[in-house]
N, C-alpha and C positions, 0 to 999 in steps of 0.2 A: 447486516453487519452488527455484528455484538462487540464492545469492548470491555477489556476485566479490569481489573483493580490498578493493575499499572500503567494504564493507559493503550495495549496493546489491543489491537482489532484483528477479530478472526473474519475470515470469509463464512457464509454459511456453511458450504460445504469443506471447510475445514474445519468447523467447530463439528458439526454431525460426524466428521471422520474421526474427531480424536475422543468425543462422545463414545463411539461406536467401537472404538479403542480398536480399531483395524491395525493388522499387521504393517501395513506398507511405512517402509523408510520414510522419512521427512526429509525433503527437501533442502536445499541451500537457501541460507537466508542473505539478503543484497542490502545495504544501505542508500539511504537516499538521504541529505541532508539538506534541512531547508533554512538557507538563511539570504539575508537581504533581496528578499519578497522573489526567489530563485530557486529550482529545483537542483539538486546538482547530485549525480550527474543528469543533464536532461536525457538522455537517451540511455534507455537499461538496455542489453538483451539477459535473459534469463529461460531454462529448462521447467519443466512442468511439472507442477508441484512444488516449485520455490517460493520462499516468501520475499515480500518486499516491505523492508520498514522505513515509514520517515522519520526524521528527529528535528521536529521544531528548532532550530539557535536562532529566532529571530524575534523579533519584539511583540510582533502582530500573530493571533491565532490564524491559522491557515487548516485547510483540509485538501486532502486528493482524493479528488472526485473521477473517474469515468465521463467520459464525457458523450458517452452512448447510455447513460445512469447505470450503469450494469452493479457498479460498486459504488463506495466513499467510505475514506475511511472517519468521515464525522470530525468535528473541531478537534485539532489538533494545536494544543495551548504550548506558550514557551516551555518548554526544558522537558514536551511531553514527546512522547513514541505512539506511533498507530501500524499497526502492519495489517497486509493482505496476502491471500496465498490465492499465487495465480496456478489452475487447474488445464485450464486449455490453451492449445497454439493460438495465436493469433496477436494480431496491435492492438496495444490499446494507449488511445491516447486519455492525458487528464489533465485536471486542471484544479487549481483553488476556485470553491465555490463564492468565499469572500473578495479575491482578488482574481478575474478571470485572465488579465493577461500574464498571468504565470500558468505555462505552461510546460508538458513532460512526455515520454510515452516508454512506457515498457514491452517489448517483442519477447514473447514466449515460443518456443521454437526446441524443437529435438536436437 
């Protein structure tokens, strides 16, 4: 996980994709907002190759982490943005690595 200057986190293989300046369309991007130590909405579904951004509105740094380590998108400070771009089908669940019982999960699906 890489993040740039505005707080935004790429996936690897989204950063090597846009690197690599491939043809392929981009994706829908989904919101996820994080405030009073809650994911909301907790349950995404999303198509492949979407991204998923969080937006900190809560007092406490948090992060969304995989909870299989696959991903994280690293501290994610008040009034800050971190996104990931999911590539394959499949659940994934997550969680803050600071606060474990908040919990989430995104379904990637055709």
């Amino acid at each position: 996980m890489r993040l740039n200057r505005r707080g935004f986190g790429l996936s690897l293989t989204a950063a090597a994709m846009l690197q690599a300046g491939q043809g392929r369309a981009a994706g829908a991007e989904h919101a996820v907002t994080i405030r009073r130590f809650t994911f909301s909405p907790a349950e995404l579904v999303i198509r492949p190759g979407d991204r998923v951004v969080w937006e900190n509105r809560d007092s406490a740094p948090h992060t969304a982490t995989g909870r299989d380590g696959g991903w994280d998108t690293g501290e994610i400070v008040k009034g800050a943005q971190a996104g990931v771009v999911f590539e394959r089908e499949g659940r994934f669940e997550y969680l803050c690595a600071y606060h474990p019982h908040m919990t989430a999960v995104v379904t990637v699906r055709r």
